[in-house]
C-alpha atoms as an extended CHARMM CRD file, in Angstrom:
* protein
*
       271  EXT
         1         1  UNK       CA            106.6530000000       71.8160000000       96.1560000000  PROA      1               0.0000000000
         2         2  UNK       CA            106.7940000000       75.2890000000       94.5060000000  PROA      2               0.0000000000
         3         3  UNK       CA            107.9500000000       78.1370000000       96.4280000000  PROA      3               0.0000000000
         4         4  UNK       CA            107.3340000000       81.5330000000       96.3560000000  PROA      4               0.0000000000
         5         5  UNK       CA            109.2410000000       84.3450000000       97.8830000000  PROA      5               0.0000000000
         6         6  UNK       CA            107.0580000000       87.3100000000       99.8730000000  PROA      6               0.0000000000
         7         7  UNK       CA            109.6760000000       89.3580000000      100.5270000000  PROA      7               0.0000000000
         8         8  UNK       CA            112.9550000000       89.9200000000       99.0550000000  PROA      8               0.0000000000
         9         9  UNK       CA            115.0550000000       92.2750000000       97.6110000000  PROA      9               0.0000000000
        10        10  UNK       CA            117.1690000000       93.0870000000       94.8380000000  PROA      10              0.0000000000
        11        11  UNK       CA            119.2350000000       95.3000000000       96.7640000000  PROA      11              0.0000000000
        12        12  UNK       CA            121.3820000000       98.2780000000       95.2610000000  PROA      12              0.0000000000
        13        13  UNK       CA            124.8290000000      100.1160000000       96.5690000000  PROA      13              0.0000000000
        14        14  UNK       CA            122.7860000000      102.6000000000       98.6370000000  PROA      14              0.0000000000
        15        15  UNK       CA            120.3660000000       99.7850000000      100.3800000000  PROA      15              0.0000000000
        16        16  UNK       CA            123.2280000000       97.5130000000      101.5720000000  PROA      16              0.0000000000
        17        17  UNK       CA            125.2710000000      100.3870000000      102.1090000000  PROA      17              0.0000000000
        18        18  UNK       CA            122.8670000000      102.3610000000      104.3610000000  PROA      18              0.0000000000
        19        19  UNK       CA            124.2810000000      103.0130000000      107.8640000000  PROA      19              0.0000000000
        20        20  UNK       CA            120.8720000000      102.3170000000      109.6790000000  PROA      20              0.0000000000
        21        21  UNK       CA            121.6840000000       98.6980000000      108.4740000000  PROA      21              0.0000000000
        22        22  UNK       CA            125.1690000000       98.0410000000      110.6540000000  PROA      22              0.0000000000
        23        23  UNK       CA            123.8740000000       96.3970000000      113.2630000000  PROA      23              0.0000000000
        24        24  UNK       CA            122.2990000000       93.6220000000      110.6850000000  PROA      24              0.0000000000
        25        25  UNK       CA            125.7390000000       93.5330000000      109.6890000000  PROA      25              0.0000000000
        26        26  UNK       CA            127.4920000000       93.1010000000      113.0000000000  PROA      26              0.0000000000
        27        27  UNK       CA            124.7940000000       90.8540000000      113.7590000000  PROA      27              0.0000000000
        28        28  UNK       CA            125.4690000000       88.5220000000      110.1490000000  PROA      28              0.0000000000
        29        29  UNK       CA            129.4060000000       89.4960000000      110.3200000000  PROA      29              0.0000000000
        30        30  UNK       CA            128.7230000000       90.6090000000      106.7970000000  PROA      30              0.0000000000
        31        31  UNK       CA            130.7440000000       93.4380000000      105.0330000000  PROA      31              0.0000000000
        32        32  UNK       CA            133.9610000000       94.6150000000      105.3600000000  PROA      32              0.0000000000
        33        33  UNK       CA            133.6110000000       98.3860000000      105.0540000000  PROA      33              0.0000000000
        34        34  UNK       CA            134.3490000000       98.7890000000      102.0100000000  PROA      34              0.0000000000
        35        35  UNK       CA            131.7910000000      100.0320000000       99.4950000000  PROA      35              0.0000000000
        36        36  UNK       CA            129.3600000000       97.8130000000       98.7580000000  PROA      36              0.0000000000
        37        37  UNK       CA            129.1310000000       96.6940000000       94.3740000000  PROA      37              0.0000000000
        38        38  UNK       CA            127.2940000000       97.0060000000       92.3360000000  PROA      38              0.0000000000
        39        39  UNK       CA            124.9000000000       93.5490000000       91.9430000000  PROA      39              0.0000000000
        40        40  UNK       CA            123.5880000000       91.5010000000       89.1590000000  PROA      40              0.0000000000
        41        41  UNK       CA            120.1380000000       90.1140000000       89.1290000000  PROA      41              0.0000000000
        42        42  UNK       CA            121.8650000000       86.8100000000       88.4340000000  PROA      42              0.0000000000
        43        43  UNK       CA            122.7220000000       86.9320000000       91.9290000000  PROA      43              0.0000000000
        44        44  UNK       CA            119.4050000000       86.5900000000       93.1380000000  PROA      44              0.0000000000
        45        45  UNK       CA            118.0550000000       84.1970000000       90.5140000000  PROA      45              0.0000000000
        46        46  UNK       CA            120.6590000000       82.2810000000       91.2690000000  PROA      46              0.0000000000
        47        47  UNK       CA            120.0350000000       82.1240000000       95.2310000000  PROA      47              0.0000000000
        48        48  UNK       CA            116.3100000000       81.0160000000       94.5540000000  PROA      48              0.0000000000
        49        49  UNK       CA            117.6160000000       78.5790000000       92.0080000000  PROA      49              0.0000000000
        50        50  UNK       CA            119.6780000000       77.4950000000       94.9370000000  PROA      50              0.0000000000
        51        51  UNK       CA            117.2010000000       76.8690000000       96.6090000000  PROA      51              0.0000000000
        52        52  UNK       CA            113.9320000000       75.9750000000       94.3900000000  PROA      52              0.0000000000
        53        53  UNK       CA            112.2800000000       78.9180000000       94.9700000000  PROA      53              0.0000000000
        54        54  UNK       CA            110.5180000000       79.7700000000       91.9080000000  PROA      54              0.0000000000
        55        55  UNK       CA            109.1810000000       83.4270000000       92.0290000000  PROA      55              0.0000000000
        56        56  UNK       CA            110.4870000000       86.1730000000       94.5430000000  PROA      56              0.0000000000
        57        57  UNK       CA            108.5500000000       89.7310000000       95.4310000000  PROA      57              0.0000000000
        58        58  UNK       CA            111.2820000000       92.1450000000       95.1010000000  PROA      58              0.0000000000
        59        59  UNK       CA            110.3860000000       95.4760000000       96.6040000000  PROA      59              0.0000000000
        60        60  UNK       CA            111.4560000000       99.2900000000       96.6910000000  PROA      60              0.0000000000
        61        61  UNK       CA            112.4820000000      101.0730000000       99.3800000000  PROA      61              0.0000000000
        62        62  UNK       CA            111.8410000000      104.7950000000      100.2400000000  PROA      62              0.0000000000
        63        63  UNK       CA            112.4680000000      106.5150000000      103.2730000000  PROA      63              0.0000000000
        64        64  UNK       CA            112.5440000000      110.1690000000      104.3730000000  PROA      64              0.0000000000
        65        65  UNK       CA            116.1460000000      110.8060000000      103.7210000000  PROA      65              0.0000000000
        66        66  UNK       CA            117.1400000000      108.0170000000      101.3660000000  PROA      66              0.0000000000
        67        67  UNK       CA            115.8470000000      106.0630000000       98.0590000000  PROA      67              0.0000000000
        68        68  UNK       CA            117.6660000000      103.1280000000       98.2140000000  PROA      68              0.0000000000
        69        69  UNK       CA            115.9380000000      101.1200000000       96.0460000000  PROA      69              0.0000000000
        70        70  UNK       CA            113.3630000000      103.1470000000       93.7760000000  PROA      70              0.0000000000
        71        71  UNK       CA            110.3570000000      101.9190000000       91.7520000000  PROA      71              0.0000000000
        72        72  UNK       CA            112.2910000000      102.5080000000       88.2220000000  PROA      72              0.0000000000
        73        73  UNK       CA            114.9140000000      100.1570000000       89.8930000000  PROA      73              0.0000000000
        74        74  UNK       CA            112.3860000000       97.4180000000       90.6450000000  PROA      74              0.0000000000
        75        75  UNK       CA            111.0320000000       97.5700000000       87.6500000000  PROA      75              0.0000000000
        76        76  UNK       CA            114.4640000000       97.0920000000       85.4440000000  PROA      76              0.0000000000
        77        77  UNK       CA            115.4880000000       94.2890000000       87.6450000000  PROA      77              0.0000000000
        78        78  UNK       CA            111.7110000000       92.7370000000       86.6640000000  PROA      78              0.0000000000
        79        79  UNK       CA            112.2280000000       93.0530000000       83.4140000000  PROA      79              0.0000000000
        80        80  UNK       CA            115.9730000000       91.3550000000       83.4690000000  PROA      80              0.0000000000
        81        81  UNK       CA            114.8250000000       88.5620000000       85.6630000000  PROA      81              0.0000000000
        82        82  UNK       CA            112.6360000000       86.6060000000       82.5310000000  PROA      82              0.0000000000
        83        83  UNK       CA            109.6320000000       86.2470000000       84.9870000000  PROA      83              0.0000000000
        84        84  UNK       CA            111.2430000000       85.2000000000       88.1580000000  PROA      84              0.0000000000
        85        85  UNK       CA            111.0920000000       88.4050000000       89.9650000000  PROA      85              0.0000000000
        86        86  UNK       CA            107.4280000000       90.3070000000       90.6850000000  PROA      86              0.0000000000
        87        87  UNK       CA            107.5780000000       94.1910000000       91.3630000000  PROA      87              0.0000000000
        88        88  UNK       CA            106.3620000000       95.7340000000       94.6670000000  PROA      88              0.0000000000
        89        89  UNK       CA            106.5110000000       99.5370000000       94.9240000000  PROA      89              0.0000000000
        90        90  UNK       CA            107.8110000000      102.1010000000       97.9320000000  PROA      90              0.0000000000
        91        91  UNK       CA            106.3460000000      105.5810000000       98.3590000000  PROA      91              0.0000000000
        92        92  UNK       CA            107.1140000000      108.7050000000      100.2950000000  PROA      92              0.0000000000
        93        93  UNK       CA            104.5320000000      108.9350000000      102.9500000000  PROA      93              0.0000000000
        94        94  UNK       CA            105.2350000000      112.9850000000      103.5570000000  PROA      94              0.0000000000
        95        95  UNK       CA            103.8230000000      113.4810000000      100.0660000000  PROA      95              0.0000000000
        96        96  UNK       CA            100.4790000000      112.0420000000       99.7840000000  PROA      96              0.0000000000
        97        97  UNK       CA             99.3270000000      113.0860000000       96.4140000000  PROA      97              0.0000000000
        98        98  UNK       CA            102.4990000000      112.3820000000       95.0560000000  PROA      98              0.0000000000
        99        99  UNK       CA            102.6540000000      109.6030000000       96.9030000000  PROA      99              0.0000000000
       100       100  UNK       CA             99.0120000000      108.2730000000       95.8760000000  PROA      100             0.0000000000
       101       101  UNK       CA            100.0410000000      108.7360000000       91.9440000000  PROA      101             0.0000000000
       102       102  UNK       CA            103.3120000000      106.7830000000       92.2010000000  PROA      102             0.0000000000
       103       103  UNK       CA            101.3570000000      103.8590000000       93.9040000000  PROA      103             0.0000000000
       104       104  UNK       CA             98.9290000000      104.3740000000       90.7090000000  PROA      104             0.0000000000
       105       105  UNK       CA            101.8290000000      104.3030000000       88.6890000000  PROA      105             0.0000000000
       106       106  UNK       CA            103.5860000000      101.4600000000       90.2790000000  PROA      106             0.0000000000
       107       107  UNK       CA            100.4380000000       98.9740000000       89.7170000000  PROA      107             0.0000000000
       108       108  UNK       CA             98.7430000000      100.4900000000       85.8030000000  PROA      108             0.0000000000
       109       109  UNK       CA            102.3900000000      101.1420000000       84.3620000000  PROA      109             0.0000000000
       110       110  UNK       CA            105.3310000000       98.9360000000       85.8540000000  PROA      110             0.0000000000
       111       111  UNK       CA            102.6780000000       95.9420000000       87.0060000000  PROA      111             0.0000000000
       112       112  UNK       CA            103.3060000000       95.9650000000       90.6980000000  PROA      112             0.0000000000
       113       113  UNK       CA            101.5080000000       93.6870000000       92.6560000000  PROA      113             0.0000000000
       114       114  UNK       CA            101.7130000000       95.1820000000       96.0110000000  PROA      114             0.0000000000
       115       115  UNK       CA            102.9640000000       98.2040000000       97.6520000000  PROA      115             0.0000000000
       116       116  UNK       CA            105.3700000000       97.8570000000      100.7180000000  PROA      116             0.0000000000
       117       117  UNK       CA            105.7090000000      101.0330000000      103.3450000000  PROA      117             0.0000000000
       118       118  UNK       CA            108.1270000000      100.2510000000      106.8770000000  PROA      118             0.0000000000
       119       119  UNK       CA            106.7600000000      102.4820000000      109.7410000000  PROA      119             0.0000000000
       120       120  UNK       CA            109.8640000000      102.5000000000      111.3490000000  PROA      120             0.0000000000
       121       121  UNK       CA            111.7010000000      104.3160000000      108.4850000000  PROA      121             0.0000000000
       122       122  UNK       CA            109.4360000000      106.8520000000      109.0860000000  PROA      122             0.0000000000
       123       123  UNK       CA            108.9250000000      106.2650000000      113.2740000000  PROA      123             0.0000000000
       124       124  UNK       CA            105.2920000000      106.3100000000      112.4370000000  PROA      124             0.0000000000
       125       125  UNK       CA            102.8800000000      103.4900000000      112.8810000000  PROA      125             0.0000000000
       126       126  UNK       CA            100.7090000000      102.2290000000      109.8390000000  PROA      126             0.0000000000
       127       127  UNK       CA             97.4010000000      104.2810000000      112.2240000000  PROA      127             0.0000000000
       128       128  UNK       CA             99.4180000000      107.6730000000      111.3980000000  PROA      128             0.0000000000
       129       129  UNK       CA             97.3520000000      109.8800000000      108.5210000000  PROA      129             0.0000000000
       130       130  UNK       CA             99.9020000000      109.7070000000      106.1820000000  PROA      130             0.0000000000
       131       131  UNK       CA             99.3540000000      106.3360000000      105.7190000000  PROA      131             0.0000000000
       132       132  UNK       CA             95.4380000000      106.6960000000      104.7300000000  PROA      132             0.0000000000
       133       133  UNK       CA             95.9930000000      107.9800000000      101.5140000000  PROA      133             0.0000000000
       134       134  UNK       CA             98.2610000000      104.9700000000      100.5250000000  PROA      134             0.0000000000
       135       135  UNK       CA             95.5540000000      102.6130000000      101.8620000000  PROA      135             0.0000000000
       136       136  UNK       CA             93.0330000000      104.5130000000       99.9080000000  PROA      136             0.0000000000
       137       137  UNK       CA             94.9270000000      103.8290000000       96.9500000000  PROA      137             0.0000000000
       138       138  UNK       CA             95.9080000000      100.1350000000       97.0730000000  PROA      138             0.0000000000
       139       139  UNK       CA             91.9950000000       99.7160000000       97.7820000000  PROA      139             0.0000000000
       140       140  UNK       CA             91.0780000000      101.1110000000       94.8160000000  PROA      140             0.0000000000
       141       141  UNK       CA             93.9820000000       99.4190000000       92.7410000000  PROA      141             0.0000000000
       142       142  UNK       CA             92.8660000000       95.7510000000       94.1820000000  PROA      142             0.0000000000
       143       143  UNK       CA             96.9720000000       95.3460000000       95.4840000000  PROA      143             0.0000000000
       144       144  UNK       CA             97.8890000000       94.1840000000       98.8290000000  PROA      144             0.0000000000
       145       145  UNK       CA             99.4940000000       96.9320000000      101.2850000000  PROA      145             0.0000000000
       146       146  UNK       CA            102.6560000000       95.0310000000      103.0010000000  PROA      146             0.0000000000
       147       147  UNK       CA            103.9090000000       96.6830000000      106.1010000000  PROA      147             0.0000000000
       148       148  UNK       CA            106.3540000000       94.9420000000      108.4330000000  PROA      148             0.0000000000
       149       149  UNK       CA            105.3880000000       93.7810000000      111.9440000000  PROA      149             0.0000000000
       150       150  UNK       CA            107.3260000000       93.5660000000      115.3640000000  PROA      150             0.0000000000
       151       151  UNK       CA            110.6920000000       94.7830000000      116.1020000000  PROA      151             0.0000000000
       152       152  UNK       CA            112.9750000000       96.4180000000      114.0590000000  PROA      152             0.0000000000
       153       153  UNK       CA            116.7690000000       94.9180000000      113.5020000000  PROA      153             0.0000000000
       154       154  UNK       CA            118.1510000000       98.1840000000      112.5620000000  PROA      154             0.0000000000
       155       155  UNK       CA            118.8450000000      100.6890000000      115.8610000000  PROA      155             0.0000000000
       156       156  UNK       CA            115.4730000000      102.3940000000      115.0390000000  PROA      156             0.0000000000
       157       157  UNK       CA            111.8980000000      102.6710000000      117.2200000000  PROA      157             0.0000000000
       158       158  UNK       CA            110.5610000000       98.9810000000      117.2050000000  PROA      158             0.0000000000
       159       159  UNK       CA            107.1800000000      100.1080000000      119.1050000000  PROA      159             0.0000000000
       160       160  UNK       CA            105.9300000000      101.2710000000      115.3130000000  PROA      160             0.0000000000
       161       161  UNK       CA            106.0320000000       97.3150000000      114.7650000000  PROA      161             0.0000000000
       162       162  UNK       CA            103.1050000000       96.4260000000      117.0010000000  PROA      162             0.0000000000
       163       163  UNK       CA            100.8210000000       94.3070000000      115.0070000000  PROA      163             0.0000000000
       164       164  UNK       CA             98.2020000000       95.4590000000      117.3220000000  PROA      164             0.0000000000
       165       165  UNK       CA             97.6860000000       98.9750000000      115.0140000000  PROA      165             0.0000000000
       166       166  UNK       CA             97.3760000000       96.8660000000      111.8380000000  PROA      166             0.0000000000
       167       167  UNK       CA             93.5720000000       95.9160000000      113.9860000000  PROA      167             0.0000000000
       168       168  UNK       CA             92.6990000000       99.8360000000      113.5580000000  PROA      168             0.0000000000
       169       169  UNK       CA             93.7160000000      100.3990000000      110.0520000000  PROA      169             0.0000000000
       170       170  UNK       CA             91.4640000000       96.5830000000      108.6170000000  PROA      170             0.0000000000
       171       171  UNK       CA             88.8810000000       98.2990000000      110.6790000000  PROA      171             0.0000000000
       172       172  UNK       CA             88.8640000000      101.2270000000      108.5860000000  PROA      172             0.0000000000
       173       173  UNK       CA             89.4710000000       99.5730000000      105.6980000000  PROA      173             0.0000000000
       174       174  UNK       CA             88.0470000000       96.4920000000      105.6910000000  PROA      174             0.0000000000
       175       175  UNK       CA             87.8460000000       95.6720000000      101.8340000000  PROA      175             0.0000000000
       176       176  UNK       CA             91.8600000000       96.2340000000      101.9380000000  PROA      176             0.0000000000
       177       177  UNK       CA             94.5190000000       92.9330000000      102.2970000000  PROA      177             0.0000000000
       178       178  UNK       CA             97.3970000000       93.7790000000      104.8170000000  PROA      178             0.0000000000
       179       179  UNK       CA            100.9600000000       91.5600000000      104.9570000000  PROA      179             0.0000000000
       180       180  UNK       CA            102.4960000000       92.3240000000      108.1070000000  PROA      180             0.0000000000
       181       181  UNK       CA            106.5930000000       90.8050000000      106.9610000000  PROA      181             0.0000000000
       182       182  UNK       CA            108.4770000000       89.5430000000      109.7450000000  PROA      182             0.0000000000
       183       183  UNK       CA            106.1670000000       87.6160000000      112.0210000000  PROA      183             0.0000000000
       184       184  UNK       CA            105.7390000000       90.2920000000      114.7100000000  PROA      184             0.0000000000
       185       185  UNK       CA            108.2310000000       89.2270000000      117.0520000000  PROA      185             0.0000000000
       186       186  UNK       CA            108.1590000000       89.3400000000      120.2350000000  PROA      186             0.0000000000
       187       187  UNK       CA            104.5050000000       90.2570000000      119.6730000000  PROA      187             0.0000000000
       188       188  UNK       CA            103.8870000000       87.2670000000      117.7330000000  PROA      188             0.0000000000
       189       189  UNK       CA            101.0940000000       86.3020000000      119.6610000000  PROA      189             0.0000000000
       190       190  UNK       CA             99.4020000000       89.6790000000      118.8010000000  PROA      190             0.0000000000
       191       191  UNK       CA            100.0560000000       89.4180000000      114.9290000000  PROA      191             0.0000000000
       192       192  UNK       CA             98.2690000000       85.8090000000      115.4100000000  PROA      192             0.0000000000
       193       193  UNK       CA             95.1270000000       87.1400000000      117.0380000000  PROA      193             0.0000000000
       194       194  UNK       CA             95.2370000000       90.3410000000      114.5540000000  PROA      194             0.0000000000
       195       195  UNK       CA             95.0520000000       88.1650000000      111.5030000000  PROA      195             0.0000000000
       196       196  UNK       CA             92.6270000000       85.4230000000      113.3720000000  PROA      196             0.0000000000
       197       197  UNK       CA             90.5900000000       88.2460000000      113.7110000000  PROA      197             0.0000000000
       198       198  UNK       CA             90.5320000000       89.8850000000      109.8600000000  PROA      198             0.0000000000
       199       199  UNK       CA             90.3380000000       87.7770000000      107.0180000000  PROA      199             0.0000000000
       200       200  UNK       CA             92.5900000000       90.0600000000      104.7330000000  PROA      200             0.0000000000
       201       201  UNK       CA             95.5680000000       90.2220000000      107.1090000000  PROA      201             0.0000000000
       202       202  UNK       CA             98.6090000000       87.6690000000      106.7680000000  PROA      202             0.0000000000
       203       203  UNK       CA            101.6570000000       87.3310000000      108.3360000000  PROA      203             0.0000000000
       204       204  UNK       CA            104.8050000000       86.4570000000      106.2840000000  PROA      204             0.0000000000
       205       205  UNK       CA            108.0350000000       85.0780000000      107.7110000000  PROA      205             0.0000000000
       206       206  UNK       CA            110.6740000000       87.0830000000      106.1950000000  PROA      206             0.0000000000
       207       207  UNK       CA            113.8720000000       87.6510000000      108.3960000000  PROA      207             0.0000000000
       208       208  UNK       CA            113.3140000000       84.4360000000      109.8580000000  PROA      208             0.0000000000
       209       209  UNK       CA            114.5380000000       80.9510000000      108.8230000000  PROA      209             0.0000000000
       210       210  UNK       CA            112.2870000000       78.0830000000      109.6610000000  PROA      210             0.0000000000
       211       211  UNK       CA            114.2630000000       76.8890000000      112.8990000000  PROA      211             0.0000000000
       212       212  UNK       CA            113.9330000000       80.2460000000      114.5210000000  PROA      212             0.0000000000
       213       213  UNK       CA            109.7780000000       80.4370000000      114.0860000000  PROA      213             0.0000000000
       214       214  UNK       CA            107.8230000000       80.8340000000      117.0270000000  PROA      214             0.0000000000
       215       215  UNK       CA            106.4070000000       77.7500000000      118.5940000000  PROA      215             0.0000000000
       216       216  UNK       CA            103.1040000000       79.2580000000      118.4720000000  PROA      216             0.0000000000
       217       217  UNK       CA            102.9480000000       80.5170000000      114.6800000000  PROA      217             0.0000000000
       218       218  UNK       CA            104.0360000000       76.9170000000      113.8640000000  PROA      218             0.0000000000
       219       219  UNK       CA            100.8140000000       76.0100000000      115.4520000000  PROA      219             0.0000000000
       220       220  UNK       CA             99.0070000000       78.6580000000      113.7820000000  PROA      220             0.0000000000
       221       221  UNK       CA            100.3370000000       77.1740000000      110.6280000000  PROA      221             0.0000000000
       222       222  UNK       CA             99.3270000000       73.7620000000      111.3610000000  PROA      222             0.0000000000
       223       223  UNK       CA             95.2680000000       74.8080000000      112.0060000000  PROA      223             0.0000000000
       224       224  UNK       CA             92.7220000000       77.5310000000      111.6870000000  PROA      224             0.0000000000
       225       225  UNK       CA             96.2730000000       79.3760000000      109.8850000000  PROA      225             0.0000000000
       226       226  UNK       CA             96.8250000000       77.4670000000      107.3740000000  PROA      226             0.0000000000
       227       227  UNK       CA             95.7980000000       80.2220000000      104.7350000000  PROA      227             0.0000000000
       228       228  UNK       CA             97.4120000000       83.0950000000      106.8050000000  PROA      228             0.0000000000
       229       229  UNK       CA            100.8780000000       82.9140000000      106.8570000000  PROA      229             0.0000000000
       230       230  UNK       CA            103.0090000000       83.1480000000      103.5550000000  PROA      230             0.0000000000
       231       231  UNK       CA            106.7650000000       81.8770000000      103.4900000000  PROA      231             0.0000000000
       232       232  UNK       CA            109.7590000000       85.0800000000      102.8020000000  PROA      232             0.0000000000
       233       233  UNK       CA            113.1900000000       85.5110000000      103.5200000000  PROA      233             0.0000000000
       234       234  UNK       CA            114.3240000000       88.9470000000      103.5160000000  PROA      234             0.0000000000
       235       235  UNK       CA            116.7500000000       88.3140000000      100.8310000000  PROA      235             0.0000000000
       236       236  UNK       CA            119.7370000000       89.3000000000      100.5930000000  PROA      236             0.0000000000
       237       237  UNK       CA            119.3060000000       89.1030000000      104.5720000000  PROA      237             0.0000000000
       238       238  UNK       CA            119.1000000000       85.5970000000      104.5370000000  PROA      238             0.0000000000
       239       239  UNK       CA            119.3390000000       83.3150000000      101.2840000000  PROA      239             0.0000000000
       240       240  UNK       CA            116.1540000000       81.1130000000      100.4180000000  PROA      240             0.0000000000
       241       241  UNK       CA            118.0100000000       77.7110000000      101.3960000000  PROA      241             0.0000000000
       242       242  UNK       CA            119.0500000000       78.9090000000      104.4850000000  PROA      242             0.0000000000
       243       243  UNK       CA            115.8250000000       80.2540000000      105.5650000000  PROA      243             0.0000000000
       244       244  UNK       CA            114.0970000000       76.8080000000      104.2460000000  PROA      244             0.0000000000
       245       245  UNK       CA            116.4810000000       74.4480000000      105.8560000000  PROA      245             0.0000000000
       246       246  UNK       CA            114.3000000000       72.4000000000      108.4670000000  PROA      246             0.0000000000
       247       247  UNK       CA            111.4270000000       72.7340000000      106.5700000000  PROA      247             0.0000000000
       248       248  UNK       CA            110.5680000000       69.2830000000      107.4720000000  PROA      248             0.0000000000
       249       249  UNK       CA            110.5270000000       69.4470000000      111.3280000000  PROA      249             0.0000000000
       250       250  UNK       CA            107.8110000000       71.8480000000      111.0960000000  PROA      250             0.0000000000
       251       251  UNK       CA            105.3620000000       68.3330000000      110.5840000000  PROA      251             0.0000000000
       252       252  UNK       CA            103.3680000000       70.4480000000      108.7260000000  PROA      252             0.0000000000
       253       253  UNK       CA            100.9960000000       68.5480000000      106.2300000000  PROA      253             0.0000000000
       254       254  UNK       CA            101.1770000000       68.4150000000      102.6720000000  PROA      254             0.0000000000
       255       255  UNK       CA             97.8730000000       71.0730000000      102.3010000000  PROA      255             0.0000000000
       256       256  UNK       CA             99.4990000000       72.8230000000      105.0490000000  PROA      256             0.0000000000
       257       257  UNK       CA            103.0740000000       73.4070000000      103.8740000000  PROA      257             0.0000000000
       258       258  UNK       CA            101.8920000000       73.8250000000       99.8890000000  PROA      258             0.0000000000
       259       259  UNK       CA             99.8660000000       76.9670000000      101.2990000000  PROA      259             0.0000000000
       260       260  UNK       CA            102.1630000000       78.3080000000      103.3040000000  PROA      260             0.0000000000
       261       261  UNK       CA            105.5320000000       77.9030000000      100.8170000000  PROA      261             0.0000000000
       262       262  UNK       CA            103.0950000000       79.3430000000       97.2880000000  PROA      262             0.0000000000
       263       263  UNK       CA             99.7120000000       78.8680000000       97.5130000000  PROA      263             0.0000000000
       264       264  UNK       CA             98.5040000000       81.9740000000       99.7780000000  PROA      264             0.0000000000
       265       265  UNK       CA            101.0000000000       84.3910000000       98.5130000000  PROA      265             0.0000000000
       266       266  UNK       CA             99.8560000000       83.1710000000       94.8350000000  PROA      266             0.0000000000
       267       267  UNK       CA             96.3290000000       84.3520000000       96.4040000000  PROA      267             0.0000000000
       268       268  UNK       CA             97.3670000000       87.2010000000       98.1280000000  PROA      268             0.0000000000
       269       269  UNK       CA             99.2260000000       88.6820000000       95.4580000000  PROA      269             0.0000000000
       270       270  UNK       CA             97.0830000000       87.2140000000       92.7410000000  PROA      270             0.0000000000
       271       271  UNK       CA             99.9260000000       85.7370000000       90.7680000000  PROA      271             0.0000000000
């Protein structure tokens, strides 16, 4: 079957390199201090050739004191990827006009196909004003508005993560398609009932491999979710095959695993 990525990244020096990321580290034994190179986009190709995945959503990151990956970066690691690799943009949330013309930007001039803001970053959830603007703008532009959902790996605020705000913000704007990343874990149960509830909010599994999914969004995938949740990985967090290995003892059907590992983020994200 074909599989798409929802979330990855093409990460540079200053992402991996970012202090607020050593507990993933201690956590994944990964790094030894030194200062992180310099990587090609080979590199990734080559871990979705790995592991069949044919198209990954490689996003920026902004945050208030850091651009560790920008748009322009996205974009030239698009470009050198020969179509594997599909742009989603970051934006400064403390600047909303600025902010509202990069997202612009991101989508009529570098072809982004989503735009991707993290609340903790910012220790604000997705129902602060700042955010309005941005959802403003991806309404307008037709793009999906990806968020992530439930706690936060990093030693930052997880309470931002609540799926439960993403219900206040598809009230206000119902015409706009939310991806809460991550599952919402430990509120997965919430994230389910959020997205039961709307019909443009999904739930993608990045940071996850398949053996560590909740029992009950395995469920959720089997029925009445079969078009809501949309396979990721969190790349370079974890590598496709890793986060695909059990695949099978889901016992998810044919309609139901083709959905979840391409067919609803080739929906989503109109692909």
């Amino acid at each position: 079957m074909e599989v798409v990525d929802a979330w990855a990244q093409h990460p540079t020096p200053r992402h991996i390199g970012d202090p607020i990321f050593e507990s993933l580290r201690r956590w994944t034994k990964s790094g030894d201090g030194g200062p992180p190179p310099e990587l090609p986009v080979s590199m990734t190709v080559g871990a979705m050739d790995e592991a069949g995945v044919s198209t990954a959503l490689i996003s920026a990151w902004y945050a208030p004191r850091n651009v560790m990956i920008s748009n322009d970066e996205v974009a030239s690691f698009v470009e050198q990827s020969e179509g594997r690799l599909v742009g989603v943009g970051s934006v400064d949330i403390s600047r909303p006009m600025e902010a509202v013309a990069e997202i612009r930007r991101c989508v009529r001039e570098l072809g982004f196909k989503a735009i991707r803001v993290l609340p903790w970053l910012w220790e604000a959830p997705p129902t602060d004003r700042r955010f309005y603007p941005l959802y403003v703008a991806c309404c307008d532009l037709g793009v999906p508005f990806c968020t992530q959902i439930g706690h936060t790996g990093p030693l930052m605020p997880s309470e931002v993560g609540r799926p439960i705000y993403l219900d206040r913000v598809a009230l206000d704007f119902p015409g706009l398609t939310i991806v809460g990343g991550h599952i919402g874990y430990p509120w997965t149960d919430e994230a389910i009932a959020v997205a039961t509830k709307h019909e443009n909010v999904f739930i993608d599994t990045s940071a996850y491999t398949v053996r560590r999914y909740p029992a009950q969004l395995v469920d959720y995938m089997k029925t009445h979710g079969r078009k809501k949740v949309l396979f990721g990985t969190n790349f370079p967090m974890i590598a496709p095959a890793k986060a695909l290995a059990g695949l099978e003892e889901l016992g998810l059907s044919d309609e139901a695993a083709s959905l979840f590992l391409a067919g609803n983020a080739r929906r989503v994200f109109d692909l």
